[in-house]
C-alpha positions as CSV (number, residue, x, y, z in Angstrom):
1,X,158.8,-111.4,-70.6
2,X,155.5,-113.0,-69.2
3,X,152.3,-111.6,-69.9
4,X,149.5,-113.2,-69.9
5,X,147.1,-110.3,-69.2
6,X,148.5,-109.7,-66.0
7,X,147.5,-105.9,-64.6
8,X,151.8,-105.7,-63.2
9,X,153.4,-107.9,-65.8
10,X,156.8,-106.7,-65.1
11,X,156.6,-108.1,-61.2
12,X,157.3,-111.5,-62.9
13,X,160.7,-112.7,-64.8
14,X,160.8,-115.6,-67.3
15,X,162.8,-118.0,-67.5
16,X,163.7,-117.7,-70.8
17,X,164.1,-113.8,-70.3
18,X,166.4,-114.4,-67.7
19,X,168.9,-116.8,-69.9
20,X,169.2,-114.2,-72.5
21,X,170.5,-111.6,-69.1
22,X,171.9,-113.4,-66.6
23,X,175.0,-111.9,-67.3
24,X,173.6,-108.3,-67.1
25,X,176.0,-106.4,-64.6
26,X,173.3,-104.1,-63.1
27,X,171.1,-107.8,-61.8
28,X,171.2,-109.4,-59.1
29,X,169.5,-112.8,-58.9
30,X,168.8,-114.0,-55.5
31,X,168.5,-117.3,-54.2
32,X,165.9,-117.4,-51.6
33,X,166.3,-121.1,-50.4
34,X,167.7,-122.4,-47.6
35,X,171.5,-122.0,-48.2
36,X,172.6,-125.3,-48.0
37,X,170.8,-125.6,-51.3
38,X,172.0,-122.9,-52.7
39,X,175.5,-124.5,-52.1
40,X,174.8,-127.7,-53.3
41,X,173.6,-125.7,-57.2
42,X,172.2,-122.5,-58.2
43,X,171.3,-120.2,-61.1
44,X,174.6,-119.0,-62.3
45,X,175.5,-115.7,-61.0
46,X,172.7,-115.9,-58.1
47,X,173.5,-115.1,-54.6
48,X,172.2,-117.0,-51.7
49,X,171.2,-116.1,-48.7
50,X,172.8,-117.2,-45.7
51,X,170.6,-115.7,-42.3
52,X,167.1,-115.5,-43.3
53,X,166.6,-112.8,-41.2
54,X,164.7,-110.1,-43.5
55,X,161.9,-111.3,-42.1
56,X,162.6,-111.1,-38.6
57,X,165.3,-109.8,-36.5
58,X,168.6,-112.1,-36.2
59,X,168.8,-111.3,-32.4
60,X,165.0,-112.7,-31.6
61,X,165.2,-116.8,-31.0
62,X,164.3,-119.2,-33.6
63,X,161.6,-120.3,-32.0
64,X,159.6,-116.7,-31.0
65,X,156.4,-115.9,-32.0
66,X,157.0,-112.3,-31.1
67,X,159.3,-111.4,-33.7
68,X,158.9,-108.8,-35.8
69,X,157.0,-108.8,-39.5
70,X,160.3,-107.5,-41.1
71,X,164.0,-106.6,-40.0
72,X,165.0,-102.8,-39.1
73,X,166.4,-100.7,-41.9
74,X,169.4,-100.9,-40.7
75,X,169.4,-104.7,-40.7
76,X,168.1,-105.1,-44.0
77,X,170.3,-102.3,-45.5
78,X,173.2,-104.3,-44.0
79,X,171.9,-107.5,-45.5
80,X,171.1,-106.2,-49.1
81,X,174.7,-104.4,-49.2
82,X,176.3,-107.5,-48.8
83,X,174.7,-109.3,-51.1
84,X,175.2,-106.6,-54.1
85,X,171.2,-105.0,-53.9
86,X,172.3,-101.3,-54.5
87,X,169.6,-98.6,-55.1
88,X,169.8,-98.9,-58.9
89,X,170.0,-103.3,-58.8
90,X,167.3,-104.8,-61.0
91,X,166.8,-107.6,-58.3
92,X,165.6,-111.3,-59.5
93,X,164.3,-113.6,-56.9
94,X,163.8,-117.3,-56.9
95,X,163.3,-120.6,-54.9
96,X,162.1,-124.1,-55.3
97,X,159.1,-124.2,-53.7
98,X,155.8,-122.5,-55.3
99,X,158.2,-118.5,-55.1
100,X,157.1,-118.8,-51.6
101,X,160.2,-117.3,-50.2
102,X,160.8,-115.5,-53.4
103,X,158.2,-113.4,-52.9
104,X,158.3,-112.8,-49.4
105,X,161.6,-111.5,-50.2
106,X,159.9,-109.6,-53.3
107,X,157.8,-107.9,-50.8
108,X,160.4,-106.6,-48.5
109,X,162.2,-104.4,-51.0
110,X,158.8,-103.4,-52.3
111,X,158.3,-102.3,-48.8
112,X,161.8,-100.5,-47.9
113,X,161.1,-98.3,-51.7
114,X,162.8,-101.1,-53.9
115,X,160.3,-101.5,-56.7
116,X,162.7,-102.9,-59.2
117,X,162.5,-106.7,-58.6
118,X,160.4,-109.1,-59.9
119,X,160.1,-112.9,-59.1
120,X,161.2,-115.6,-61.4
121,X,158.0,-117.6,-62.9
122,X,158.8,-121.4,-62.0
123,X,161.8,-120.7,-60.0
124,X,164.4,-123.0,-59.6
125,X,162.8,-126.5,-60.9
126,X,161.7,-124.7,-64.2
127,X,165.2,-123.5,-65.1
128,X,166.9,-126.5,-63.8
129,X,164.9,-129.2,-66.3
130,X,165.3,-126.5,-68.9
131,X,168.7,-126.8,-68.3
132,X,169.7,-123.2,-68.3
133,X,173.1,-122.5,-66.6
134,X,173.6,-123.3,-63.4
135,X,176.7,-123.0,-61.0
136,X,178.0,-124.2,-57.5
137,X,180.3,-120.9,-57.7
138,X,179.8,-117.6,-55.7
139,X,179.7,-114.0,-57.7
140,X,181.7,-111.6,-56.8
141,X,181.2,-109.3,-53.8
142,X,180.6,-105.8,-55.5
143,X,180.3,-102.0,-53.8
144,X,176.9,-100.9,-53.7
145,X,174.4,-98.4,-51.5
146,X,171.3,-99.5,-50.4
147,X,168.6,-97.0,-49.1
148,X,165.5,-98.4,-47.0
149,X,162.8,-96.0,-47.7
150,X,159.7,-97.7,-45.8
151,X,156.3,-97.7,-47.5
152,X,154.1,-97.7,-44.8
153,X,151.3,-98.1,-47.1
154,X,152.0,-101.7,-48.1
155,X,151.2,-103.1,-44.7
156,X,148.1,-103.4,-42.7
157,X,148.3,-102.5,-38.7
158,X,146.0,-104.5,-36.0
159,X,144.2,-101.2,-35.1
160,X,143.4,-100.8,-38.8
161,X,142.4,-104.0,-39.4
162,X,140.4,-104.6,-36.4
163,X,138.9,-101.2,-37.7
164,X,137.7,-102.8,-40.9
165,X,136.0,-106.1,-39.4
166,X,132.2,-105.7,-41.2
167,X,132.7,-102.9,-43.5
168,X,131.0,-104.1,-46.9
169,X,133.8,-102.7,-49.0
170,X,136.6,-104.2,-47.4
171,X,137.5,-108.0,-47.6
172,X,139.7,-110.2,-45.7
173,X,141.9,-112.7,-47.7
174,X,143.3,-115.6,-45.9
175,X,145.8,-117.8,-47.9
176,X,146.7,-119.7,-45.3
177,X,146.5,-123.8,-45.4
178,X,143.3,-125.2,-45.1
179,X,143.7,-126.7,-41.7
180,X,144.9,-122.9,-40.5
181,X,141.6,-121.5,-41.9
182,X,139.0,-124.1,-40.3
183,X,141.0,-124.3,-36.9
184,X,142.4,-128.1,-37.1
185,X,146.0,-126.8,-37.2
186,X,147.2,-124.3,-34.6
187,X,150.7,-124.4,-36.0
188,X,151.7,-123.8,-32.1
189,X,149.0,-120.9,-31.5
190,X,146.9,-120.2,-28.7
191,X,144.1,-119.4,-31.1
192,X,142.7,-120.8,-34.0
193,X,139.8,-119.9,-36.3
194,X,140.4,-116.7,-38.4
195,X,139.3,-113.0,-39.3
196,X,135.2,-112.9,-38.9
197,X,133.6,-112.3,-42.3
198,X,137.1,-113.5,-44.0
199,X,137.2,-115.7,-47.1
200,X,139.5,-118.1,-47.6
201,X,141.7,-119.7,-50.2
202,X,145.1,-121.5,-49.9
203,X,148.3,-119.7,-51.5
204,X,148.7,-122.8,-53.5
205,X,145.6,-122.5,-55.5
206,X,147.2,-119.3,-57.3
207,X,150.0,-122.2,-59.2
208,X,149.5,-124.6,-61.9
209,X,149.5,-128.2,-60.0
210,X,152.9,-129.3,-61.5
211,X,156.3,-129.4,-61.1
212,X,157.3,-126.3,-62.1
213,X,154.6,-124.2,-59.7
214,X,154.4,-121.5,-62.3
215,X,151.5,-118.9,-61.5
216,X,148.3,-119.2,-63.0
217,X,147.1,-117.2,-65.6
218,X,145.8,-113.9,-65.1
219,X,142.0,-114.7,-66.2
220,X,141.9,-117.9,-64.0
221,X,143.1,-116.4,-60.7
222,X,141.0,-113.6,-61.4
223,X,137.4,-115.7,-61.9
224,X,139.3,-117.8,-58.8
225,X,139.2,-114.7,-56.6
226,X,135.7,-113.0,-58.1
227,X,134.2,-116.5,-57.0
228,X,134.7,-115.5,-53.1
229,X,134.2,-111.9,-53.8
230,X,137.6,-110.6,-53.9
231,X,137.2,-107.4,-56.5
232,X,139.1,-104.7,-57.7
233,X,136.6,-102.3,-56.6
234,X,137.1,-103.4,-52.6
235,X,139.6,-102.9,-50.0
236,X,141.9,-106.1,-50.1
237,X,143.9,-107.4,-46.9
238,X,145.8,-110.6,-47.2
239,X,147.1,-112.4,-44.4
């Protein structure tokens, strides 16, 4: 398993680790791209996914900005049933871009109170030019129970962040792209700028600048984050 000094080791999977259990019956390894890919090859024994809408809700248009920041319980129960995520599923996400969408879809179990997941280091591109097993099949559709317990705790509401603009021991993390975070790309908004008193640094500068978009080690994303005063001893909001 990966290491590396990390403080939650086990939120990662290697690619290597993964090889020796892809055949585990109690995982499920999730593709988190865009299913046409998953069609064309995937990790063997993966499961793609074919409405991304654990996000937002299926019923709200394509093209809203009002949609919510995750599906209903209902819909994501639905959704995680079908694809063979019961309550006791050791749950291994991947994609081919940076675990972008692998960890968004990390985060949602984490929020409806399923902790056992962790995200594949390197995703796709690593295990594909290891040449680890891959398939164009589909697994088999299996009987399980999901049960969405939301952790309210894992998310931060306007009111409370608006409530901790200024305070010395909180800090506001943007990740967004550069152009987000200096106001030359509204990506559609009505706004630009960001959070007063927020620092700032792209999602992409926590992977190594090759291929494979592996995460950086523990020591340098920590001197990364010290350097703009992002500490364990303050109150962290990402957005």
């Amino acid at each position: 398993m990966t290491t590396q000094g990390y403080a939650r080791p086990e939120m990662l999977a290697d690619t290597d680790w993964l090889a020796e259990h892809i055949d585990d019956p109690n995982i499920r390894i999730i593709d988190c791209d865009e299913f046409p890919e998953y069609r064309r090859s995937h990790i063997k024994n993966a499961v793609g996914i074919q409405v991304h809408h654990y996000i937002k809700h299926p019923d709200y248009p394509k093209d809203s900005h009002a949609y919510p920041w995750v599906a209903e319980p209902d819909v994501v129960k639905g959704l995680m049933e079908k694809m063979g995520i019961g309550d006791d599923t050791l749950v291994v996400t991947y994609d081919a871009n940076g675990s972008l969408s692998a960890a968004r879809f990390w985060w949602v179990l984490n929020y409806y109170g399923h902790t056992n997941v962790k995200v594949l280091n390197g995703g796709w591109r690593k295990w594909h030019d290891e040449g680890k097993p891959t398939s164009i099949d589909r697994p088999p559709v299996v009987s399980v129970t999901f049960t969405p317990n939301a952790n309210e705790d894992l998310i931060c509401t306007l009111d409370y962040g608006v409530g901790q603009v200024g305070h010395s021991d909180t800090v506001f993390l943007d990740v967004r792209a550069d152009g987000e975070w200096d106001g030359s790309n509204s990506r559609g908004n009505e706004r630009v700028g960001h959070i007063p008193g927020a620092v700032h640094l792209e999602w992409t500068n926590f992977l190594n600048e090759d291929r494979h978009r592996t995460f950086k080690t523990a020591e340098e994303l920590r001197s990364m984050l010290e350097m703009i005063g992002v500490t364990a001893d303050k109150n962290v909001i990402t957005y």
